[in-house]
N, C-alpha and C positions, 0 to 999 in steps of 0.2 A: 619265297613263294614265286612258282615260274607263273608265266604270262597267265597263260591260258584258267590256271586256278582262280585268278586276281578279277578276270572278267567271267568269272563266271558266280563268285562272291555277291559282285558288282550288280549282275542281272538277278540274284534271286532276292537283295535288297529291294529293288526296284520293282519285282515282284510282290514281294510281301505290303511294299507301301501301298500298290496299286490295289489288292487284296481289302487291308483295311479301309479306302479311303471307298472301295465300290461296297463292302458292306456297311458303312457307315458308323464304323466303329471309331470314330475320333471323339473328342470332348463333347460331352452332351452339354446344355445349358439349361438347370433347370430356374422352370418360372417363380418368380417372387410368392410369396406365401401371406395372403391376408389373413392375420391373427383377430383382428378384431375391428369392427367398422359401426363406433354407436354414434347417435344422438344425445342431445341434453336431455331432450322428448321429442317423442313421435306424435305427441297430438297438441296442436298448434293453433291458434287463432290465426285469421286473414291479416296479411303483412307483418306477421310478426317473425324473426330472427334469430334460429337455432343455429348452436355450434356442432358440426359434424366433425370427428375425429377417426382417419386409419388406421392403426397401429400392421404393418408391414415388414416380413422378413425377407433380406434377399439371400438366396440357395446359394447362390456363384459371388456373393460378396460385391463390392462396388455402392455407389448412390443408386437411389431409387427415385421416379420422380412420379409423379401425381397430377392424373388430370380429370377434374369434376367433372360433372354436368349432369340436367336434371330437368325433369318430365316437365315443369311448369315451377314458376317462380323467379327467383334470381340464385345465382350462387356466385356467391366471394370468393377466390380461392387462388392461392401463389401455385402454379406449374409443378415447383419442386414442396409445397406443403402439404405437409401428410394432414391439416387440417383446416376446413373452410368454415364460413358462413352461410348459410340459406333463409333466405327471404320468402318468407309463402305468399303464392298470388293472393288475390283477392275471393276468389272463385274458391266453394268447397270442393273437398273431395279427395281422392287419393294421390298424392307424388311421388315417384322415384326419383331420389340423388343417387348417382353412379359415380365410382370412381375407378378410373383405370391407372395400375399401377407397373411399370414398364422398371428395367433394371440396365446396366450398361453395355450388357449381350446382347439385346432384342428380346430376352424374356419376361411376359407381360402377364398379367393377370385382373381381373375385374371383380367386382363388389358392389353390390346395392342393396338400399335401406330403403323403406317406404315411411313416411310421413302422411298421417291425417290432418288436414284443416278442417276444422269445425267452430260454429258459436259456441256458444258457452251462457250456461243459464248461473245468475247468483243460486246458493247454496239459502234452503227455506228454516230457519228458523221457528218451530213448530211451538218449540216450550222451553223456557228456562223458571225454575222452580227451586227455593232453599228450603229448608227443610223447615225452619223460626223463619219469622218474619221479625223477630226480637230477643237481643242473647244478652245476656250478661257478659261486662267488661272481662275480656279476655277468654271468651266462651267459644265454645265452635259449631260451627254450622256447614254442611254439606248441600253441594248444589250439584244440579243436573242440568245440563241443556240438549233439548233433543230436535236433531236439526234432519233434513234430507238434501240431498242435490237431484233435481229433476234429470242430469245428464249421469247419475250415479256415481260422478266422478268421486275418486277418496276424499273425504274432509279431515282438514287439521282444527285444533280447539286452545285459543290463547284467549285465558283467564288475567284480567286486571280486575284489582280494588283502590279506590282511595284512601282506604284505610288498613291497617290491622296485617295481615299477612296470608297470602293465598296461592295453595300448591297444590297438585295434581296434573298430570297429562291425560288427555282425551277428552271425554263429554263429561266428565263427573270430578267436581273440585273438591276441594276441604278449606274453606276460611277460618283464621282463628282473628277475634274479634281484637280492637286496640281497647287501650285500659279509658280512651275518653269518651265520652258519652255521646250519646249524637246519632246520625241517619249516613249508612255507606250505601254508595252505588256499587256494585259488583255487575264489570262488564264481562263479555263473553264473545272474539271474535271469532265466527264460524269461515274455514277458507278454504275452497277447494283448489285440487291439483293445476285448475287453467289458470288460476290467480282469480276468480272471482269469491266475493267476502260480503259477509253478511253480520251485524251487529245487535246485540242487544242487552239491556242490566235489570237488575233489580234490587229494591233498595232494602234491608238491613236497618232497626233499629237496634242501637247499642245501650242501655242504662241500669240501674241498681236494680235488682231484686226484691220487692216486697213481701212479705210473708201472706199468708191467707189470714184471714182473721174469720175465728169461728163465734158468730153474733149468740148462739145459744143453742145447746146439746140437751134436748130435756127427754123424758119417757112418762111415756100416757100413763103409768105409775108408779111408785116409789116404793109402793111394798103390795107384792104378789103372793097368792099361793104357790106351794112346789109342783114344778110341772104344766104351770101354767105359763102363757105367753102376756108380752107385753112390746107395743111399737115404740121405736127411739129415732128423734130425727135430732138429721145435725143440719144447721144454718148457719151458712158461709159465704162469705164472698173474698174478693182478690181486690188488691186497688190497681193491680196491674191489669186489670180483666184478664187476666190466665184460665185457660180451662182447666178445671179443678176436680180431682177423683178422692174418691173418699174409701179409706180403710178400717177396718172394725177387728179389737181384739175383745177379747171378754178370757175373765180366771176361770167360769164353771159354766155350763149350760149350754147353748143353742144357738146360733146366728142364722140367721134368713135371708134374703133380700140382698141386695148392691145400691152404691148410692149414697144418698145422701138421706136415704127412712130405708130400717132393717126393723126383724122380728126376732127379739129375745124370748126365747124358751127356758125357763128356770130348769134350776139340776131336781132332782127327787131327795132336794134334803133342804132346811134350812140354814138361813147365813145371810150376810151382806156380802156381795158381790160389783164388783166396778165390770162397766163395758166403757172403753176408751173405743172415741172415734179420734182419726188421723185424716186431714186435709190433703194433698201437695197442691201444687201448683206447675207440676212439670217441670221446672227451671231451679228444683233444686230447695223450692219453700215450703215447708212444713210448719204444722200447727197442729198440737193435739189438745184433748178436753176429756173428761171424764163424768161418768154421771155414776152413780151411786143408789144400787136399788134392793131394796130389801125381800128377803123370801120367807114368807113362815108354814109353819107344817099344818097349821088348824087357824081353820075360818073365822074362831074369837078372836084372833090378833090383827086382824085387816080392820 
């Protein structure tokens, strides 16, 4: 290659670099990429101590390094960590933490979250409610608590018993009773999202089942015309004091009324007839009795 080729190679090199380096076509460096920038919570009581976490990618590769800072409060936070501490002043209201995030080329990039401080009111306990106030060993009973938070904030619902066993999430439990007899408290801790908690139980009798005992099933009379009616009452009582419903069947004729006094209608023919009354007692006690009443066809045989 003679001279004159070799310096002219030379110059159009020199050329071409001058070219690229005035259009700015050399390595770019691009800036760090904030993937994600959250809180534990953004709504916070006065002086209280959230962990802020960055999650950052660097485009050009190398360490990235991290520097907080923020509207009011205090912040915790290592230079090179991608995650601090923040302290809320005392003072409500709105904060921004920022964090700038820089890479080994000078590409940098920024991010910020906002945090509320606010009080916080306990969570109102309105009503808790079981279904029995009294169950039979190993029985079960559902409960309700219905509660509000003045700040609306979410509530959570943790169910304790002293006894017996008790499952359900949210306002509404299922206790199943233990086999010993006796009085349980079933509490109910109401808690909302600030950490404010509110408490309250109700107590559960647990013991045997007595039956109803029916004192006397009689009817205003023993033997009817066909077609005719007649009143039948039953008397009963509980030694549990159980509220007590009363069922009526009969093989022929009529039934009237609910209760503890119905109206039997005879069939249009003669016969002896039974009307059975039936007790419960809700919890599972029955008692039945029978009365026996005669029907005839002609008015000689009454």
């Amino acid at each position: 290659m003679n001279l004159w080729l070799r310096k002219w190679l030379v110059g159009l090199i020199v050329l071409v670099v001058a070219i690229v380096i005035a259009c700015g076509c050399g390595p770019v460096n691009h800036s760090p990429v904030i993937n994600s920038l959250e809180a534990d919570k953004t709504l916070v009581l006065p002086s209280e101590t959230v962990n802020i976490e960055c999650n950052a990618t660097s485009i050009a590769g190398g360490n990235l390094t991290y520097n907080w800072s923020a509207s009011g409060g205090v912040m915790r936070a290592r230079t090179s960590g991608e995650s601090g501490g923040w302290t809320a002043p005392g003072e409500l209201g709105n904060y921004t933490v920022t964090v700038n995030v820089t890479d080994e080329y000078g590409g940098e990039t920024t991010g910020s979250i906002i945090i509320t401080v606010r009080t916080n009111s306990h969570p109102i306990i309105t009503n808790l409610t079981a279904c029995e106030d009294w169950v039979v060993p190993s029985g079960n009973c559902q409960l309700e608590c219905q509660a509000e938070d003045p700040d609306n904030d979410q509530l959570t619902y943790k169910w304790e018993a002293e006894g017996g066993n008790i499952t359900g999430e949210g306002s509404i439990a299922n206790w199943t009773a233990p086999q010993q007899p006796g009085s349980y408290n079933i509490t109910v801790l109401v808690e909302d999202s600030m950490g404010g908690m509110s408490t309250t139980s109700v107590t559960i009798a647990v013991g045997v089942n007595h039956l109803p005992v029916i004192e006397s099933l009689t009817a205003e009379k023993t033997k009817i015309m066909y077609n005719t009616s007649c009143n039948i009452e039953c008397i009963a009582s509980d030694p549990d004091n159980d509220k007590l419903s009363y069922s009526w069947s009969i093989d022929a004729g009529n039934i009237s009324g609910s209760g503890s006094k119905v109206k039997w209608t005879a069939p249009p023919r003669g016969g002896q007839f039974i009307i059975t009354a039936t007790v419960l007692d809700g919890r599972g006690g029955v008692t039945s009795k029978e009365v026996l009443i005669t029907v005839v066809t002609c008015s000689c045989s009454l």
